[in-house]
C-alpha positions, 0 to 999 in steps of 0.5 A: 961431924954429922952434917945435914941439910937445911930447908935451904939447900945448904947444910948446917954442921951442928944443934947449934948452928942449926938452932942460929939457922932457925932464929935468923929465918924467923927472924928475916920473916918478922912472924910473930905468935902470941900465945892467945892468938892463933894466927902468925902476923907480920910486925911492923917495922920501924920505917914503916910506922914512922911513915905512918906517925908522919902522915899522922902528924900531918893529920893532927897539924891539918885539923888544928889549923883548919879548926882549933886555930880560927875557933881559938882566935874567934872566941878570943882566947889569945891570952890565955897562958897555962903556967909555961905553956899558952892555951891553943898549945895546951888544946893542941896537945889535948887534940894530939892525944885524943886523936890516937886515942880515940883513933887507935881504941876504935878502929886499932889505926889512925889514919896514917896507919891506915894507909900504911896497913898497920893496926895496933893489937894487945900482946895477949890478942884481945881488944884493946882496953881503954887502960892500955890505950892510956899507956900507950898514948898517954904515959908513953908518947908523954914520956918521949915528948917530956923529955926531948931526948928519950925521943931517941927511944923510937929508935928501940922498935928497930932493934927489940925482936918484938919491934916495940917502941917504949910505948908499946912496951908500957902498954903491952901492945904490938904494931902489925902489918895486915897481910892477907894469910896466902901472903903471909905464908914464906916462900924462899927465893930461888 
């Protein structure tokens, strides 16, 4: 058998080894190509956006606290109930969507995405529309939050090569890495 060697010092036996040698290099640098975008990006991976989620959760739970909660007592809404759910629960969830909604159609971040360098873009690389971001936040994260147990579907950004959750998926959406260029390029270990 003919033998040649890889990019990597060590040698590949036949096409298809060669070709399983070239998915896991791509597949290890997390790079990324959509067809109507010409840069390469890093996805984002799971770990990372659920650090970014938590610090978002800390976010909407400070501003409901320091806000929502004393203006609702103020204006005495106590009683209020929604078929199961009471008023401030229902305004609580109202402030959860409007803060990724509004966060994620105006900057492409919320704040825990921020820290983290992470900035959600649309799969053909144009701005986001208002229609994915309803998708995305609405009809998505309503799914996981539903129904308790498709919570686990997060997990799904761990394990697709595309490293999109549910939500990403309904919306045609990506979570990348901002990276300056010469940081993107691969360089091997020595």
């Amino acid at each position: 058998m003919e033998q040649r060697p890889r990019s990597d010092g060590r040698r590949t036996v036949n096409g298809k080894l060669r070709h399983r040698a070239m998915q896991r290099k791509q597949e290890r640098e997390h790079v990324m190509q959509p067809e109507a975008v010409e840069a390469p990006y890093y996805l984002a991976g799971f770990w990372l956006r659920l650090w970014a989620f938590l610090l978002d959760l800390v976010t909407v739970y400070a501003i409901n606290g320091l806000l929502l909660t004393p203006l609702w007592r103020l204006a005495g809404g106590g009683d209020i109930t929604i078929t199961f759910f009471s008023g401030q629960t229902v305004l609580t969830a109202l402030l959860f969507f409007l803060y990724f909604a509004i966060m994620t159609k105006v900057t492409g971040q919320t704040i825990g995405k921020m820290v983290f360098g992470l900035r959600v873009i649309s799969v053909n690389g144009l701005p986001l529309t208002w229609g994915q971001i309803l998708f995305r936040e609405g009809v998505g994260r309503l799914l996981h939050h539903i129904f308790f147990f498709l919570q686990i579907l997060y997990v799904t950004v761990a394990f697709t090569a595309r490293k999109q959750g549910l939500h990403d998926m309904v919306a045609d959406t990506f979570v990348i890495q901002e990276k300056e260029t010469e940081q993107m390029i691969y360089q091997p270990v020595q």
